[in-house]
N, C-alpha and C positions, 0 to 999 in steps of 0.2 A: 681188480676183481673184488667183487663183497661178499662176503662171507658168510652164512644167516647160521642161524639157530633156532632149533623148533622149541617153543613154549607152547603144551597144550598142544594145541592142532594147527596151530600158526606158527608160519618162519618169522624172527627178524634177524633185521642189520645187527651184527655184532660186532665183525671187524671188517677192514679195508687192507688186501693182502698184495702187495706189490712184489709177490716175486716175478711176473715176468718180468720185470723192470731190472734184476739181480746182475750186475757186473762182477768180471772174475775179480783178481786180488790186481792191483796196479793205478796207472793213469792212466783215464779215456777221455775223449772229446765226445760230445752231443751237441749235435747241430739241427736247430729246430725253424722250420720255414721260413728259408735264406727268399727262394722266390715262388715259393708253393706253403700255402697254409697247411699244417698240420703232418707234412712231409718231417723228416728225423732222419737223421744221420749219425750213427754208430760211429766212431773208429776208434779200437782197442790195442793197449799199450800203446801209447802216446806219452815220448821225454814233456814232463810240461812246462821245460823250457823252451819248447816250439811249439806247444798247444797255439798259441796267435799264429803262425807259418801255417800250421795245419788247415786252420780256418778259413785262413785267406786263401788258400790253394783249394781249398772245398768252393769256394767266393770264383775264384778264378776259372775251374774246372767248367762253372757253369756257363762263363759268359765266353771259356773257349768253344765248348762246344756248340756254340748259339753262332760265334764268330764262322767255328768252320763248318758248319750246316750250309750255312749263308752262302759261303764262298766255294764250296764244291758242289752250288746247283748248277746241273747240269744242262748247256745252253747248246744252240743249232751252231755249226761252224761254219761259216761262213767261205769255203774254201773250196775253189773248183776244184777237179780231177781229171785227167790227160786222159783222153781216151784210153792208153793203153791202164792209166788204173781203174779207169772205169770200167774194162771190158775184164782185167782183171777182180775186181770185187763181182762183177755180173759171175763169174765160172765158178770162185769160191765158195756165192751163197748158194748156187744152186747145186755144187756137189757135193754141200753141206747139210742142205735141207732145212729140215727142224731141230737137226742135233750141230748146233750154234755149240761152241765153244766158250763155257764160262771162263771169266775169272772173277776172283774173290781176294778182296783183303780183310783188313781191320778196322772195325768200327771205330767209328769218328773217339767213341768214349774208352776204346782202349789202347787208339793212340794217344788221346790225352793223360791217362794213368801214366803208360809210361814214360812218355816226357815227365809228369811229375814225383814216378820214382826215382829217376835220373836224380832231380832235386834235392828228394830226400835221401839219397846214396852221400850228395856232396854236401849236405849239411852236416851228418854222420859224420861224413870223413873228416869235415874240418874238426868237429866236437870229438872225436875218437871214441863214438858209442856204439853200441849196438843195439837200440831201440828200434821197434819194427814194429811199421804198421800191421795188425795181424789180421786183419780181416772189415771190410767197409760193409755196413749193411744201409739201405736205403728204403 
């Protein structure tokens, strides 16, 4: 952000103020367009003895969820059904109607976190720290 100052009836450039840019007190990681230009990644209190572990799990994050995107598209199956389950799903939908029965899980990217907390649980435990990731911003 730049900062001006009025002389006379004109502003100028005085200074160049980078607090948004302001980190607390500690070690952090910035990760700046791994596979997206100009994307940034945050992550706060970081051992920097794992700052590289960090990184690479940010490296890996991306290309699990690109992996299972891939691999949980969902395809036609290819499986007949017995009459009686086909007369059965025939009664189901229709005294079901429109009110179909959801279900819902977790997103592909917050199954990947927590396999990769997992991680960072057992690197802790080997190291006997208690460093914590405290928050990712993207």
């Amino acid at each position: 952000m730049t900062l001006y100052e009025k002389r006379g009836r004109r502003y100028y450039p005085a200074a160049i103020s980078d607090v948004h840019d302001s980190f607390p007190i500690g070690a952090h990681l910035v990760v700046v367009g791994i596979h997206d230009e100009g994307l940034r990644s945050t992550y706060y209190g970081i051992d920097p003895d794992y700052a590289a572990v960090e990184a690479a799990m940010k490296v890996a994050h991306e290309a699990m969820a690109t992996a299972m995107h891939e691999a949980s598209t969902p395809a036609p199956e290819n499986r007949k059904l017995t009459r009686r389950q086909r007369d059965a799903w025939e009664a189901f939908t229709s005294a079901m109607g429109d009110d179909f029965p959801r279900v819902s899980s977790k997103s592909t990217n917050d199954i990947i976190d927590a396999g990769l907390d997992v991680v960072r649980a057992k690197i802790r435990e080997q190291k006997g720290t208690t460093c914590v990731v405290l928050r990712r911003l993207a």
